[in-house]
N, C-alpha and C positions, 0 to 999 in steps of 0.2 A: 504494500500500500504506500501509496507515495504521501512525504511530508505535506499537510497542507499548511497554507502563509496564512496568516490574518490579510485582512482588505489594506490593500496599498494604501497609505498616507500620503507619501510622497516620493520623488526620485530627490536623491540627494543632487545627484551628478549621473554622469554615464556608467560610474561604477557600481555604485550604493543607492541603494532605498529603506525605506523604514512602512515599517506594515503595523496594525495594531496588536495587542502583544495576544499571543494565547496560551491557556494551559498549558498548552502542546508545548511551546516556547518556552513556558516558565520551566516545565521538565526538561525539553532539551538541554538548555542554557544553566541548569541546577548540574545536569548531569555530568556535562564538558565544560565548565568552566575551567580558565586558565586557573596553575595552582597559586600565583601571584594574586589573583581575585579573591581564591578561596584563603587564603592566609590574611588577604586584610578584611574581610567580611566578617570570618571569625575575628579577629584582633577588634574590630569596630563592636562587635552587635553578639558575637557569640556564635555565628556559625552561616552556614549558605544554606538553605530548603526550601523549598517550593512556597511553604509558609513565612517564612523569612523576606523572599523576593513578592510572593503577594502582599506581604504591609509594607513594602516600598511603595510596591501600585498603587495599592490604596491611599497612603498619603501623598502621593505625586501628583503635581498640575497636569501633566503630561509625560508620557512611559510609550518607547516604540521598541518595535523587535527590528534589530539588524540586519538587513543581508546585504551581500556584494558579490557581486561577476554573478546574480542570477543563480547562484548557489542553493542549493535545493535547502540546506539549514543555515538558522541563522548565526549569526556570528556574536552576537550577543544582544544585550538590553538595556536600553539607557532608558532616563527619565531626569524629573528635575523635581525637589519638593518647596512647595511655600517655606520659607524660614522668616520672612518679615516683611515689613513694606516693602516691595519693589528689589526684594530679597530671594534668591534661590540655591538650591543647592544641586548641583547637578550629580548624575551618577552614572556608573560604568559598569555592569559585567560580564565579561568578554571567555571568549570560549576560545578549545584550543583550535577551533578553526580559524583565527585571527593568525595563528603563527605564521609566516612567507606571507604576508598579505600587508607589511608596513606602508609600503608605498601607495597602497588604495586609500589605507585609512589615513594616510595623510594628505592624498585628494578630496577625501571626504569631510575632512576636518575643520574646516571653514565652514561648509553646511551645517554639520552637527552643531556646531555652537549658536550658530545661528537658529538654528530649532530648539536648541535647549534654552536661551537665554529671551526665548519670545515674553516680552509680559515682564522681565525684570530687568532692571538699571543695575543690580548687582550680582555676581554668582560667587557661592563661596562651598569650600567643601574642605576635609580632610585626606590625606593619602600617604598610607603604609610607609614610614620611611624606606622599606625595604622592597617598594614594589615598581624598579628597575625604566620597565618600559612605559606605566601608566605615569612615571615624574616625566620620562622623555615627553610624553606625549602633553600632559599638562604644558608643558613650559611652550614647546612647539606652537601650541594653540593658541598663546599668549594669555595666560595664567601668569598670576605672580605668586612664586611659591615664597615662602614666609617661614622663619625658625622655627624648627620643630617642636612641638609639644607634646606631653605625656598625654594620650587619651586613651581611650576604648574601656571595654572589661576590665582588661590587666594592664592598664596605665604603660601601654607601648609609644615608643616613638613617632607619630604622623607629622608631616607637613603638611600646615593648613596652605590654602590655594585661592585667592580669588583673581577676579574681573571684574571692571567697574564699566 
């Protein structure tokens, strides 16, 4: 049986689109996440599960499912949550289908921000000190990454990250 997408939202670019998120999604992308994702989710919140990523949904303004190159799965799930006036926090988690695929997501990477940042004047979030490709990718985006501070569970190393 072939994967089915949620209904297209949008074409990022000729690379990437973003469809609405589903079940199916939330499983897939629980299941194959990168293990850099799953070490900062746990570090942040206590762990990755299908229930875990549904009360990001549910607190998010707006959550899409990933694909690129027409890829039958997606490549992970982003969203953004209210944190204050004109305030949001964006989120990322990416699957091992993102590994050989850096140079798409950084065609794509302009759009995503652009979709994540609709509706706020600010974006701010935390990230794993130890999570390699998503600081590259922060910064790339034009994130300012910020001294690290103790947070999560067990008071680990993040750097906070925003955009104004």
């Amino acid at each position: 049986m072939a994967y089915e997408r949620g209904k297209i939202v949008e074409k990022l670019n000729k690379y990437a689109e973003i469809t609405e998120v589903t079940l199916r999604d939330m499983h897939y992308v629980v299941n194959n996440a990168r293990d850099e994702d799953i070490v900062e989710v746990t570090a942040s919140s206590g762990g990755l599960s299908v229930d875990s990523m549904n009360h990001a949904l549910e607190i998010s303004s707006s959550a899409y499912t990933v694909y690129i190159n027409n890829s039958e799965f997606p490549v992970g799930i982003m969203g953004v949550a209210p944190t204050g006036e004109n305030s949001g926090s964006p989120w990322f988690i990416g699957t091992n289908g993102l590994d050989g695929k850096d140079l798409i997501i950084i065609k794509s990477s302009k759009r995503i921000i652009e979709v994540l940042s609709r509706g706020y004047k600010r974006l701010f979030n935390l990230v794993h000190c130890d999570s390699a490709k998503s600081i590259r990718w922060i910064t790339y985006c034009g994130f300012t990454l910020h001294d690290p501070i103790k947070a999560g569970i067990n008071g680990e190393l993040f750097f906070p990250f925003s955009m104004e």
